[in-house]
N, C-alpha and C positions, 0 to 999 in steps of 0.2 A: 097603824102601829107607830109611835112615837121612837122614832132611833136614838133622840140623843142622850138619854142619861146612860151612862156606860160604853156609849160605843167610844170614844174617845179618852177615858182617864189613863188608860195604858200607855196612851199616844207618847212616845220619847220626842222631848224637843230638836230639833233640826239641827242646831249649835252644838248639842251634847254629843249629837250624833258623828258631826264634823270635827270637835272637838279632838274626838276620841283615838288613843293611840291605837288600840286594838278593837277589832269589832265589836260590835254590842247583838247580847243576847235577845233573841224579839221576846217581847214582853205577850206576845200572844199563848194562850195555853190551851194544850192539848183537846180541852175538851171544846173548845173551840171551833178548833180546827176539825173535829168529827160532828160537831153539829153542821158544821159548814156543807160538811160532805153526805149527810143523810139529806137535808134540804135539798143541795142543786141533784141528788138523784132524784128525789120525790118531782121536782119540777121536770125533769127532764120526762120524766114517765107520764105525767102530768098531760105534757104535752103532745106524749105520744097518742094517748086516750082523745083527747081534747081533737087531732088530724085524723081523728078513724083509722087508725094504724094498727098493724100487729106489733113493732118494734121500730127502732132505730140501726142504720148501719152509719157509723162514724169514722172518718179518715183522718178526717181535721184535725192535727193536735191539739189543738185548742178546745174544740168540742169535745176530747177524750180527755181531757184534763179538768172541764167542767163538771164533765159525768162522774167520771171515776177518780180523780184528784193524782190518778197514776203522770209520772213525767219520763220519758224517756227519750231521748236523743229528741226533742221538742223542735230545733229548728232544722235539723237534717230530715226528718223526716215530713218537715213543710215540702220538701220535694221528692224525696222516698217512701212513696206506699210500701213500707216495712211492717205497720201494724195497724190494729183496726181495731172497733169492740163494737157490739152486738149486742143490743138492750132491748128487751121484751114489754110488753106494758103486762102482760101476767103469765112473766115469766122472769129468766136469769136474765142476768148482764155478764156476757163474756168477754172476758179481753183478751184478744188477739195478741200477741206481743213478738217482740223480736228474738229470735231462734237463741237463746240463753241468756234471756232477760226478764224470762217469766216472772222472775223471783220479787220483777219488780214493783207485780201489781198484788202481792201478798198485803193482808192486814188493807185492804180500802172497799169498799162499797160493790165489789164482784163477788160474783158469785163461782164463776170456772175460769181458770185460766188453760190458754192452748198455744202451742208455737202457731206465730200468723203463717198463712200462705202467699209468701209473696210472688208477683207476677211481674212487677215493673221490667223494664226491658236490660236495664246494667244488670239486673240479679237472675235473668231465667233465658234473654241473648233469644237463640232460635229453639228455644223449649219453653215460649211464654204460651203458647197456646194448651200444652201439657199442664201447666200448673195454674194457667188461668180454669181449666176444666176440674180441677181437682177443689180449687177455691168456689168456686161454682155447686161443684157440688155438697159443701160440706156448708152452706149459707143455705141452699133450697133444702137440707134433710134439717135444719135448727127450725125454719120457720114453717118446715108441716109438723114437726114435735110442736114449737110453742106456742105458733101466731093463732091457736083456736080459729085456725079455720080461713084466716084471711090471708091475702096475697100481697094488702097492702105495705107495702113496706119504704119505711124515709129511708135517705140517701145522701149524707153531705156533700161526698166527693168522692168521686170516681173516675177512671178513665174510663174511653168509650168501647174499649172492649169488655169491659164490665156489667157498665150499663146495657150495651148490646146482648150479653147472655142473659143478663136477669129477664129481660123483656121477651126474651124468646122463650125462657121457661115460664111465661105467664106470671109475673112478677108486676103489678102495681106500684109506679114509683109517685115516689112523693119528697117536694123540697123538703129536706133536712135539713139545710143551711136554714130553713124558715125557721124551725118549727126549735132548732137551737138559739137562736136568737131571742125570740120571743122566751123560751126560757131564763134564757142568763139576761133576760132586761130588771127585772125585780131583785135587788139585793137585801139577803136576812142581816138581821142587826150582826150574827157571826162574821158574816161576808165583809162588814165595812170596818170591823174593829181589823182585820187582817188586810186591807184595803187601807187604814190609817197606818198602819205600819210603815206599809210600801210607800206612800207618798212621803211621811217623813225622811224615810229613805231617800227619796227623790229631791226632797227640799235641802237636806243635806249634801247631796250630789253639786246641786245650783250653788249652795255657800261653798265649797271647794272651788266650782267654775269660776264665781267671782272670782272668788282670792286669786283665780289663775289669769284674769284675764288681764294681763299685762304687756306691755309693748314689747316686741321683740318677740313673743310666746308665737307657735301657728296656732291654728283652730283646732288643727286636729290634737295638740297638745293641752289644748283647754278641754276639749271634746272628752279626752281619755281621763277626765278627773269624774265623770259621770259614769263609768265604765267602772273605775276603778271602786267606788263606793258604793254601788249599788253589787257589785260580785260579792265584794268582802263581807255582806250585811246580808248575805243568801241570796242576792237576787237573780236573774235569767241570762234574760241580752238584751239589746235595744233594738227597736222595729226599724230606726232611720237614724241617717247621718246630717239633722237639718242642725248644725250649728255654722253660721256666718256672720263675718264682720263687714262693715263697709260699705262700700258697693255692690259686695255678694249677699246682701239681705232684701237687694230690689233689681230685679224681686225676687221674690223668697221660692223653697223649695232647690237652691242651690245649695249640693252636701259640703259638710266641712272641709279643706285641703289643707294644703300645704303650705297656704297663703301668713304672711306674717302678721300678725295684728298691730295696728299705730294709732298711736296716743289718740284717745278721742273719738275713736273710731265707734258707732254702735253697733254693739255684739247682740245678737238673737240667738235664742236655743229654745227648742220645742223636745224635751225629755223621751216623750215617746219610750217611757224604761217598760219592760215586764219584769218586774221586782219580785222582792221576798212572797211566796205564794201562790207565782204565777199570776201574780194582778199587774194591774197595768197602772201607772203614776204619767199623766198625759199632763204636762205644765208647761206652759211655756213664759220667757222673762225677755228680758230687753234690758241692757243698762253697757256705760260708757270703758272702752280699752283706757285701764290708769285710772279708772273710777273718777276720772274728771268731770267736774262738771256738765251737764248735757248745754250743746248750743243751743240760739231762741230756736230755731227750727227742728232740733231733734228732742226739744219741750214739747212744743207744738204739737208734735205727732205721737208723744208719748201719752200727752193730756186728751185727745182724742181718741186713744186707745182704751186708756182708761174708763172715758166714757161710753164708749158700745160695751164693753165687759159688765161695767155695773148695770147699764140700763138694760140688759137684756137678760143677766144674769136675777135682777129683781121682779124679772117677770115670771120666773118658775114656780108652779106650784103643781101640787099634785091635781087633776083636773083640768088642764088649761090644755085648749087642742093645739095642735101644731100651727092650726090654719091663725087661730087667734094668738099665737105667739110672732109667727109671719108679720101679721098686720102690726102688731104694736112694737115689733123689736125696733131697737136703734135707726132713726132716720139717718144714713151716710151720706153723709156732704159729697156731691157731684166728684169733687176731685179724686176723691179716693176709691172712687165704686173700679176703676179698672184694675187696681192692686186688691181688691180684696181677696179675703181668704175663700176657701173649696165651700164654707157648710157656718154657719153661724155658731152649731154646735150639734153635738153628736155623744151618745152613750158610751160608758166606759166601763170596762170589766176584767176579762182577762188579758183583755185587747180592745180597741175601738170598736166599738158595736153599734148596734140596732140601740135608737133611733140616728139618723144624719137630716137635721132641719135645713134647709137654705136661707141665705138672707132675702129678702124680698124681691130682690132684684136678678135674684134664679128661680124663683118659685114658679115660674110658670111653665119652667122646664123639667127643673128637680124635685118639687113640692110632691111629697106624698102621706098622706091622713094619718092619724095617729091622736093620741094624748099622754099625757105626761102623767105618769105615778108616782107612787109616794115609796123613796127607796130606788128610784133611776139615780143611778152617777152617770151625772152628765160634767161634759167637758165645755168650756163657753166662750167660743173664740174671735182673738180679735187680730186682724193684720192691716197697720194702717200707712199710707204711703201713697207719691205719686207714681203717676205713669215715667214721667220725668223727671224725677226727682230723684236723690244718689242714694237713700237708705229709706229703711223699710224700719216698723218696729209691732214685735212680735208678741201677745200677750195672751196667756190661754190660763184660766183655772178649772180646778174639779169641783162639784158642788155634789151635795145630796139633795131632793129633792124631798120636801119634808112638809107636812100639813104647817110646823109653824115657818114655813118658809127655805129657803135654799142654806146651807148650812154648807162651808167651803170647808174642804179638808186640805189643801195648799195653807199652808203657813209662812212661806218664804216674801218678804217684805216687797212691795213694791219700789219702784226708784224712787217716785216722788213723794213715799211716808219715811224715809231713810229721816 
């Protein structure tokens, strides 16, 4: 399937977006957004057929926002099993929801809505075992109604008093985290025009960080101009706090403070936003406090940055295994293999996903099988820097992976094309 004619004319430029006194309307439309939603249910069912499954049970907000496109208390509920949903492969999709927020999953891709049962321990104290029995039972009479017959049942996340009872009432479990994953790796042409959105969004966040990054400014004060552009434009929250200047980018992985930035200093930011749509804008940049000049040394590592990104980034195609991307990616010069980054690069969706490649020089650890399709948004990462050395520089784009080749959806200029 050829993505590019159309997923991109919508796209609003970065500048216009920065620009802007008032927020900008997303240029994505409705029917869009409901193809979007018939697909990632179709895969997710898909998948359920494909694991020999009678259904899916989902906690993950992430994975109930894939399925069903419903949002609700999205990152409190990353650690409140407050709601859940329940997908059949030939049957409903229920959504669980939070005790007078049903309302929320009206008009999407369900079929029943039910108040959830929750069990966590702040919400049921010493009556978790009461309502953990009640939950229990109201999952085993869904799947002898729907699952025709089978036991098996996926499972993304659960505590283990959960898991405990399902297995005692003779319950077949099966990884769900897998079996979602592998769904939301293939994005529909709908997927990435709402996908473009969100990274403009993100590109636009970066031309505010510039503009902020000034002496005397802290990080976290540059930080908050990311924050600030991606809520106003619909967006989520952000997964991580990696923005640092100075001596706090080596190494890297140190969150933003309260540190002041000074002239010359080089600032890194890895966006990490979940944007307009619940998509994820994974970008990361590098460039100097005071927009000065970069020193020959922090050229040096900018220009070597840039070269793992392009060289490994030109390697994508649909068809190429993980193992032959391994072998041909960017040879790292000795000096820099003990800064480098977690993963060469890694899938992108509503959040960092399936696949996560290594660089060569983890593969013998982290290396696991796979190949590259047509319509993976992948992230293509580069962190280059000494062991010894006072700065770090941070450089990541998104691409689409595309029979005529890799197709970036980042727009925000590099230092050295300024």
């Amino acid at each position: 399937m050829n993505v590019l004619p159309g997923v991109f004319q919508q796209k609003a430029s970065y500048l216009n977006i920065a620009a802007a006194e008032r927020p900008l309307a997303s240029p994505v439309s409705p029917d869009v957004v409901a193809r979007a939603r018939q697909y990632r249910m179709r895969r997710v069912r898909d998948q359920i057929a494909l694991n020999d499954c009678a259904g899916v049970l989902l906690y993950d907000p992430v994975n109930i926002r894939y399925a069903t496109d419903v949002a609700n208390m999205q990152v409190w509920t990353l650690h409140n099993a407050a709601r859940y949903t329940l997908i059949f492969a030939d049957g409903p999709c229920i959504a669980f929801e939070y005790r007078g927020a049903e309302f929320l999953a009206r008009d999407r891709p369900v079929d029943e809505i039910r108040p959830a049962t929750a069990w966590y321990y702040f919400a049921t104290a010493d009556r978790t075992d009461e309502y953990l029995k009640l939950w229990g039972d109201e999952i085993m009479d869904l799947l002898v109604r729907h699952g025709g017959g089978s036991r098996r049942l996926a499972v993304d996340r659960c505590d283990p008093l959960g898991i405990e009872l399902l297995l005692s009432r003779g319950v077949q479990l099966v990884n769900g985290q897998q079996l979602m994953e592998h769904a939301r790796v293939v994005k529909s042409v709908d997927e990435l025009e709402m996908m473009a959105w969100t990274v403009a969004v993100a590109d636009a966040a970066l031309h505010k960080m510039r503009e902020a990054s000034l002496p005397g400014r802290t990080e976290n004060e540059i930080w908050s101009e990311l924050h600030r552009e991606n809520i106003r434009n619909g967006g989520e929250w952000i997964e991580t706090r990696l923005l640092a200047t100075g001596s706090r980018t080596n190494p890297w992985f140190q969150e933003c403070s309260d540190k002041v930035a000074v002239e010359g200093e080089m600032l890194g930011v890895d966006t990490d936003m979940i944007g307009p749509y619940g998509y994820c804008a994974d970008v990361s940049r590098s460039w100097t406090i005071g927009h000065v000049p970069m020193t020959a040394r922090q050229a040096d590592l900018y220009k070597y940055a840039r070269e793992q990104i392009e060289h490994n980034m030109a390697l994508l195609r649909p068809g190429l295994d993980f193992r032959d991307f391994v072998d041909r990616s960017w040879p790292m010069p000795e000096r820099f293999r003990a800064r480098r980054y977690s993963c060469a690069l890694h899938g992108v969706g509503l959040c960092d996903e399936y696949p996560s490649v290594p660089f060569r020089e983890d593969a013998a650890i982290d290396f696991y099988g796979g190949v590259f399709e047509e319509n993976m948004v992948i992230a293509v990462e580069s962190l280059i820097g000494e062991e010894r050395g006072d700065e770090c520089v941070k450089l990541e784009t998104q691409v689409i992976v595309t029979e005529a080749g890799p197709v970036r959806m980042d727009s925000f200029p590099w230092e050295d094309e300024r």
